[in-house]
C-alpha positions in Angstrom: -59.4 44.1 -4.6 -59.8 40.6 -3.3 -62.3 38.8 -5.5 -62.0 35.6 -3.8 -65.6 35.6 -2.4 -67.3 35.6 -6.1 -66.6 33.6 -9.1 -66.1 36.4 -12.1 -69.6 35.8 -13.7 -71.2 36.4 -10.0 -68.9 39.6 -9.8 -70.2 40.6 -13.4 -74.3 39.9 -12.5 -73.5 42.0 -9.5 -72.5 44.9 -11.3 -75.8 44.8 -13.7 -77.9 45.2 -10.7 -75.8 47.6 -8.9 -76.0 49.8 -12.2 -79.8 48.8 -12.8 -80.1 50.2 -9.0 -78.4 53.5 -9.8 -80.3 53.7 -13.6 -83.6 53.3 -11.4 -82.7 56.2 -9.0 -82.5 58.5 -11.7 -85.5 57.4 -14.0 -89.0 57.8 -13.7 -91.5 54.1 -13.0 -92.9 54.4 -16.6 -89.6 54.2 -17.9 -88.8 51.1 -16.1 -91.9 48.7 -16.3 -92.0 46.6 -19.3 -92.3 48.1 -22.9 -95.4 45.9 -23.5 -97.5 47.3 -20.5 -99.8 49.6 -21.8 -99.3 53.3 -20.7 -102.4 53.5 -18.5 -100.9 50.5 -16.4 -98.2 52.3 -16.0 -99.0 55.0 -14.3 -101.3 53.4 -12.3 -98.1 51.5 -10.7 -96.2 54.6 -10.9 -99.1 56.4 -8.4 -99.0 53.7 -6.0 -95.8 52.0 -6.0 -92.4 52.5 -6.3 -89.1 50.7 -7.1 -87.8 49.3 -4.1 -85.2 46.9 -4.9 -83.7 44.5 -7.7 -82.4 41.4 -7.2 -80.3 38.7 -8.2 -79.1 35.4 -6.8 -75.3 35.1 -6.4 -73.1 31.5 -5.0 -70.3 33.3 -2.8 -67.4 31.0 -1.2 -69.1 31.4 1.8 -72.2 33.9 3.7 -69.0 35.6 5.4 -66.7 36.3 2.7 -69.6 37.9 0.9 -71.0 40.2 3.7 -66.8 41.2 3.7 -67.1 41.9 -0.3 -69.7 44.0 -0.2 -68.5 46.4 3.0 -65.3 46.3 1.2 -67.1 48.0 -1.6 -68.5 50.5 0.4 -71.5 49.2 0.2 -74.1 48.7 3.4 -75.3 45.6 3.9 -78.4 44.3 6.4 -77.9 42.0 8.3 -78.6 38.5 5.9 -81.4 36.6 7.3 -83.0 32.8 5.9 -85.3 33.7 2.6 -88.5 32.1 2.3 -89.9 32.2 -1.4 -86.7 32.0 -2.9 -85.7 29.4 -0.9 -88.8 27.5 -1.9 -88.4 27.6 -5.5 -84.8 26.2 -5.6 -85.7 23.7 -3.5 -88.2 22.5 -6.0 -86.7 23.7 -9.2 -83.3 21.5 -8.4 -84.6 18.9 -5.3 -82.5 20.6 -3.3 -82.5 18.9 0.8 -84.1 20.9 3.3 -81.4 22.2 4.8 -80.2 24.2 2.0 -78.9 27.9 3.3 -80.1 30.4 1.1 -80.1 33.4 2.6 -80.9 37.5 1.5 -79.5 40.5 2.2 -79.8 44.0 0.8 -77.1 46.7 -0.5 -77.3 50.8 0.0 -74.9 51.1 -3.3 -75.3 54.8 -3.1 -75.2 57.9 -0.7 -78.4 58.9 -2.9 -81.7 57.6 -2.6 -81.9 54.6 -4.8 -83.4 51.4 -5.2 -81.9 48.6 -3.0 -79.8 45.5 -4.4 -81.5 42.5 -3.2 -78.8 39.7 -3.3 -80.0 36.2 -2.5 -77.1 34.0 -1.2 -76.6 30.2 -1.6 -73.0 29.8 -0.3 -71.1 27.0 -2.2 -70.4 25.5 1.4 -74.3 25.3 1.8 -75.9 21.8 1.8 -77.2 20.9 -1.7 -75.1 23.1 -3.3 -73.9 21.9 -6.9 -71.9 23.5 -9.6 -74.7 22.7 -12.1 -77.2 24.5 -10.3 -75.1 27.8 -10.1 -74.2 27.2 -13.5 -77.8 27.0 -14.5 -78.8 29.6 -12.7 -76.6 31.8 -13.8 -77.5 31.4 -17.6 -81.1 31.8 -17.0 -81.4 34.7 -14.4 -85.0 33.3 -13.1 -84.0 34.9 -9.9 -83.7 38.1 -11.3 -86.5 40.6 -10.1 -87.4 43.9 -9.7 -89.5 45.0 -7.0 -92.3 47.1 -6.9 -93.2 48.2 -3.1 -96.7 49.0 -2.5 -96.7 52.3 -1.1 -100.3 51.8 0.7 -100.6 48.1 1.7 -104.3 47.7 1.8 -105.8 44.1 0.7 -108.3 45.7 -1.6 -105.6 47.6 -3.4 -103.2 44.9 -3.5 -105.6 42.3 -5.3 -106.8 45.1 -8.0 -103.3 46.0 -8.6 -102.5 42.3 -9.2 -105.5 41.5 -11.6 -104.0 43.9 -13.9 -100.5 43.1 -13.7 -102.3 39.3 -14.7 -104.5 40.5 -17.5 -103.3 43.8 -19.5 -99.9 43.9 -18.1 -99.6 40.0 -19.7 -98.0 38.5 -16.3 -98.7 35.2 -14.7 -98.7 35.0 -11.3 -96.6 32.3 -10.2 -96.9 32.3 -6.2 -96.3 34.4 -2.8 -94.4 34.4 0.8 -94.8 36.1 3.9 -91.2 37.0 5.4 -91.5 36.7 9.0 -88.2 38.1 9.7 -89.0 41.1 8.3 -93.4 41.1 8.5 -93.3 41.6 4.7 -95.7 40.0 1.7 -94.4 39.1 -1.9 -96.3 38.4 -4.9 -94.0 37.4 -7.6 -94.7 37.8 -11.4 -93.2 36.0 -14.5 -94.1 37.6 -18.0 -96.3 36.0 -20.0 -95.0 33.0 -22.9 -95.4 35.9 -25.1 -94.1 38.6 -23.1 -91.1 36.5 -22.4 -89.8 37.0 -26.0 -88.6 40.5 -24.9 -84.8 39.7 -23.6 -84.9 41.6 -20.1 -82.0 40.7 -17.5 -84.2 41.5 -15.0 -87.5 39.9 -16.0 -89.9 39.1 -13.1 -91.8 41.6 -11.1 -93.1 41.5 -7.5 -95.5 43.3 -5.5 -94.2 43.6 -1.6 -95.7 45.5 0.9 -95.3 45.9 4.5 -97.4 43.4 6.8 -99.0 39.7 6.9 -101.2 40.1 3.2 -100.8 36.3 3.3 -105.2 36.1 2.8 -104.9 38.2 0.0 -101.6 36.2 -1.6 -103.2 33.3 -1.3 -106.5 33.6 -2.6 -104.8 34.2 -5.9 -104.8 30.8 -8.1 -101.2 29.6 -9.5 -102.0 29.2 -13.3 -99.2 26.0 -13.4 -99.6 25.6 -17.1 -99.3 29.1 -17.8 -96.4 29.7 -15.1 -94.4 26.4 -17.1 -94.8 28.2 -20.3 -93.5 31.2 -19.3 -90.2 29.7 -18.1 -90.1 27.6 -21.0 -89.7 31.2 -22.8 -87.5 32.6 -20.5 -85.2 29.4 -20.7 -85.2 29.4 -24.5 -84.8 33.5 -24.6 -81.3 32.9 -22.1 -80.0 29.8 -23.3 -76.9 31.5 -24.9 -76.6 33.7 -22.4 -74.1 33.4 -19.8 -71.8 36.0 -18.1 -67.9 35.4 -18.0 -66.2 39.1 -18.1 -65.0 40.4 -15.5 -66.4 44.6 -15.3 -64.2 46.3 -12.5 -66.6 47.3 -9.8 -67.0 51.5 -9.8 -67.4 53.5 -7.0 -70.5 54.3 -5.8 -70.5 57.7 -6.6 -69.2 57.1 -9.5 -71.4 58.3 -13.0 -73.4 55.6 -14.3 -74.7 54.9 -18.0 -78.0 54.1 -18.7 -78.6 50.2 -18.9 -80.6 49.1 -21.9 -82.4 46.0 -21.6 -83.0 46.1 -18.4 
């Protein structure tokens, strides 16, 4: 298979979230959330949300020869469209111009019901695009997310399901979008300083729901010291970590192991 699009460690990230996807189709919410939430927290998520996607951030040759990659996989892919939040915070994290592309599609990896494979895009063509940024994003993952959809988008139940994520379940709340091009809210999560010292490749959470929540979002303060310490932790937890071997991609159908760590 033509491998051109991706550079190996991009083809290798792919393949954790592709199995984390498959893992989450077959496992329970409480199994999935974070082994320091407490079990009640748990199965209050479980009752209102469920997993709707993970994600990762990937640096194809180019928007095109990824979208080809990933039908040539078998794999359906929407249509990719501009992202907002995600777009936002590499922007700031690396002064990236304005014009930067970063775009976000999703995968159906599986015939099944199954989470979906969010995969934001920056295209090494794009404006702004460096090999130390990729490089650097790569070893520290803070792109990768799993998302938890909010089965019954009411404001009210949105803002008490966020307090707790912020107070037992030891997250900080680091910001929020509205995605216009697809009327959706996000709330994204980073795990506490402390939290952080439990290795996850897929360590953020967000809350989406369907619909403008953008009142509810936004009435929610940005703890900056708290959100800096937490990546502090997740920078020094991933500092050594950085993906180079090649896995073969499997079939879609194909059996997958659990995936520890996740």
């Amino acid at each position: 298979m033509n491998h051109v699009a991706f550079d190996a460690c991009d083809i290798q990230r792919l393949q954790h979230a592709v199995d984390y996807a498959h893992h989450a189709s077959r496992s329970s919410v409480e199994t999935l959330l974070p082994s320091w939430m407490p079990g009640a927290l748990k199965r209050e998520i479980k009752s209102q949300c469920i997993v709707g996607h993970c994600a990762t951030l990937l640096f194809p040759a180019s928007e095109e020869s990824a979208m080809e990659y990933f039908r040539a996989n078998g794999w359906q892919a929407a249509e990719a469209i501009p992202s907002v939040l995600v777009k936002r915070r590499l922007v700031e994290r690396h002064d990236l111009p304005d014009d930067a592309r970063i775009l976000v599609t999703r995968l159906e990896t599986t015939q099944n019901p199954a989470p979906q494979v969010e995969i934001f895009l920056f295209p090494r063509t794009s404006p702004g695009y460096h090999p130390e940024v990729a490089d650097e994003e790569r070893a520290h993952g803070f792109e990768n997310h799993v998302g938890l959809f909010l089965d019954r988008p009411r404001p009210e139940a949105l803002a008490a399901l966020a307090d707790r994520l912020e107070t037992v379940g030891e997250m900080v709340y680091e910001g929020s979008a509205h995605n216009p091009h697809e009327n959706t809210t996000m709330m994204y999560f980073a795990p506490s300083a402390r939290a952080a010292r439990v290795r996850r490749r897929f360590p953020r959470w967000e809350l989406q729901c369907a619909g403008d929540l953008t009142e509810v979002a936004e009435a929610r303060p940005v703890r900056a010291e708290e959100v800096e310490r937490a990546y502090a932790a997740l920078r020094a937890n991933s500092a050594s970590t950085i993906f180079t071997r090649v896995t073969p991609l499997r079939p879609a159908h194909a059996e997958e192991a659990a995936v520890p760590g996740s």
